[in-house]
N, C-alpha and C positions, 0 to 999 in steps of 0.2 A: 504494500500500500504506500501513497504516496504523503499519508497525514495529512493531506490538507482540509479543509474548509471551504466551502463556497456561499456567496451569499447571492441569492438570482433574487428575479421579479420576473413572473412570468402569470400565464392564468391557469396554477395550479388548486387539483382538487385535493393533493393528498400531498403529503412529506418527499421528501428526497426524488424529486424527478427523473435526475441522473440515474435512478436505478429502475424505470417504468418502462422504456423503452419507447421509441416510437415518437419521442415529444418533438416535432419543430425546430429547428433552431435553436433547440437549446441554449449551447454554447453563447450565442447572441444577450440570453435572458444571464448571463452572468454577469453582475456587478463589478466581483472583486474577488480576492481571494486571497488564502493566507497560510501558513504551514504550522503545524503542529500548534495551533490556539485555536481559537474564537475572540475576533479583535474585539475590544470593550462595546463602541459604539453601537457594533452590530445588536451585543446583547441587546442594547440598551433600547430596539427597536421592540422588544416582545415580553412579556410577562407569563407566568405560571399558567395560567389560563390557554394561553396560543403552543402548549405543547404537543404535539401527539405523537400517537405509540402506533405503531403498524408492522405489520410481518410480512415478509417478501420470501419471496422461495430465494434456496443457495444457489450461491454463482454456478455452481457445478452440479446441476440435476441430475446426474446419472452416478455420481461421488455417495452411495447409501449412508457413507460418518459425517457427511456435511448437510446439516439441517436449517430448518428454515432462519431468518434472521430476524430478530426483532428491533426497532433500531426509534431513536426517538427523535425529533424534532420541532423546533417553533415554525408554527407559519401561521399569518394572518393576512387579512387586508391592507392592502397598503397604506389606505387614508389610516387606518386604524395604526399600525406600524409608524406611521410618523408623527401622529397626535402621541402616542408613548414617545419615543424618543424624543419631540419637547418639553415631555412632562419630565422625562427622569433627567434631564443636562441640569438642573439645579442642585437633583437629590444625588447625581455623582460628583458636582460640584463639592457639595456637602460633605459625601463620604471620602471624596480625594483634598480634603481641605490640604493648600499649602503646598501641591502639585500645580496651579493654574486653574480659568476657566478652562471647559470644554464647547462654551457657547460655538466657537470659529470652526471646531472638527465638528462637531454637528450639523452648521450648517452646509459644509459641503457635501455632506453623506444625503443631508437632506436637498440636496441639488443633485446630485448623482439620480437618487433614487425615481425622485420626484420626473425626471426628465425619460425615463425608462416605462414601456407600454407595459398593460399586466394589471392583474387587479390585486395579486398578494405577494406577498414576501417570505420565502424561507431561507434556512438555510442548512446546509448537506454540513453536517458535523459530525458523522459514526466513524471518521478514520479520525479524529481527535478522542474519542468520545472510549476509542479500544485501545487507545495510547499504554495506558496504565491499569487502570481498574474501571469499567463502565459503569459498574452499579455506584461508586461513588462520583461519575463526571454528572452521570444524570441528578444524581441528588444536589451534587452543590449546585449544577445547573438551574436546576428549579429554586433552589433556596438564595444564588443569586438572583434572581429576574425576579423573585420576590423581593428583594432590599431592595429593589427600583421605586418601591411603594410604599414599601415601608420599612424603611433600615431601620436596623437594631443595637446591635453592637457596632460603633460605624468602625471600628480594628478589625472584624471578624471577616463584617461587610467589606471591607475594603481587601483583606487578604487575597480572600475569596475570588472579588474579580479580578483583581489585579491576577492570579494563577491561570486562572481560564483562560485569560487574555496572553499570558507569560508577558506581562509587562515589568521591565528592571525598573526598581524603585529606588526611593533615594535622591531626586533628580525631579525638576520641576516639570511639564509635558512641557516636549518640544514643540513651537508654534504650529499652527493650522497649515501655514504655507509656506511649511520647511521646504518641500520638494520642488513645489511653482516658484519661489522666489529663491531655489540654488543656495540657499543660504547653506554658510559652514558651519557642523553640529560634529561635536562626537558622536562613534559608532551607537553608543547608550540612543542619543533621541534620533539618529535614523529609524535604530531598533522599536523606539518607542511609537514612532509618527505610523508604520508600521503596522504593531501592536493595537493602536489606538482603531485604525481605518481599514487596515487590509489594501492590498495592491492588485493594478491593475489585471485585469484577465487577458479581455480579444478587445476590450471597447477601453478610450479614455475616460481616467474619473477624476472630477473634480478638482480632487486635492493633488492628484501630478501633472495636469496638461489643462493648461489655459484654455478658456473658450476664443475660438477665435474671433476676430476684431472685424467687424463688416467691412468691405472695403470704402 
């Protein structure tokens, strides 16, 4: 497996597209993508509620030790996806107190997003998810995109996504427009800027390639 992460927009009826077969253009409905995490932001599009649970037959049908998969992910509507992610950029504010706003990476997730056809949002997170231990990615899973509403412990809360994310701490988040304005950062806030948004797939996003300029 390649551990990565995908975060699409497309007009999906179930979880993980990439394993349905058959979909259009896929590739096209992908956003952004990221390796071995779940960039912050992304969480920060869905809540406990937009999780779901579905079982797919194994890659290898005729393999009789290789059985079905169960695999979980968030997906919602997209209006609904970006009304959350303006609600929780305060309450990660909150829980990253002393890291920076997030208002600026927000908004350009929320222009990426926004500019992309499709009525919902998920995202393909089971080669993250069989990293280490599943039954525990799924629960801090759930139990972070629940602090999005109501954080608790904000150290616990904060551990928590900052791991999901593998965000290096320590270090203030590096600006919204490290990448568009070239600026020089230590390896830490590439790592971070990264971390924070996830990088480009097939299509540009927001936060590394300027819109262009009418002539």
């Amino acid at each position: 497996m390649a551990n990565r992460s995908y975060l699409l927009v497309g007009d999906y009826d179930g979880i993980n597209p990439g394993w349905q077969g058959g979909v259009p253009g896929l590739e096209d409905q992908v956003l952004a993508e990221d390796v071995f995490c779940v960039p912050l932001l992304w969480l920060a599009l869905f809540r406990p509620a937009d999780l779901v649970t579905a079982t797919f037959p194994p890659e290898d049908e005729d393999d009789e030790d290789d059985g079905p998969i169960e695999a979980t992910a968030p997906l919602a509507p997209k209006e609904r996806a970006l009304a959350q992610l303006d609600a929780a950029v305060p309450v990660l504010n909150r829980i990253f107190d002393g890291a920076g706003p997030l208002d600026d990476h927000a908004a350009l997730l929320r222009e990426g997003l926004a500019s992309m056809p499709g009525r919902s949002v998920t995202i393909e997170l089971y080669e993250i998810a069989v990293l280490i231990d599943e039954e525990r990615f799924y629960r801090d899973l759930r139990t972070a995109l629940g602090s999005l509403d109501r954080p608790g412990d904000l150290a616990a809360d904060r551990s928590r996504l900052a791991d999901l994310a593998q965000l290096r701490e320590g270090r203030p988040f590096p600006p919204a427009r490290l990448v568009l304005d070239g600026l020089d950062a230590p390896d830490d806030d590439q790592w971070n800027h990264t971390r924070l948004l996830g990088t480009r797939f097939l299509r540009p996003v927001p936060w590394e390639t300027a819109a262009e300029t009418p002539a």
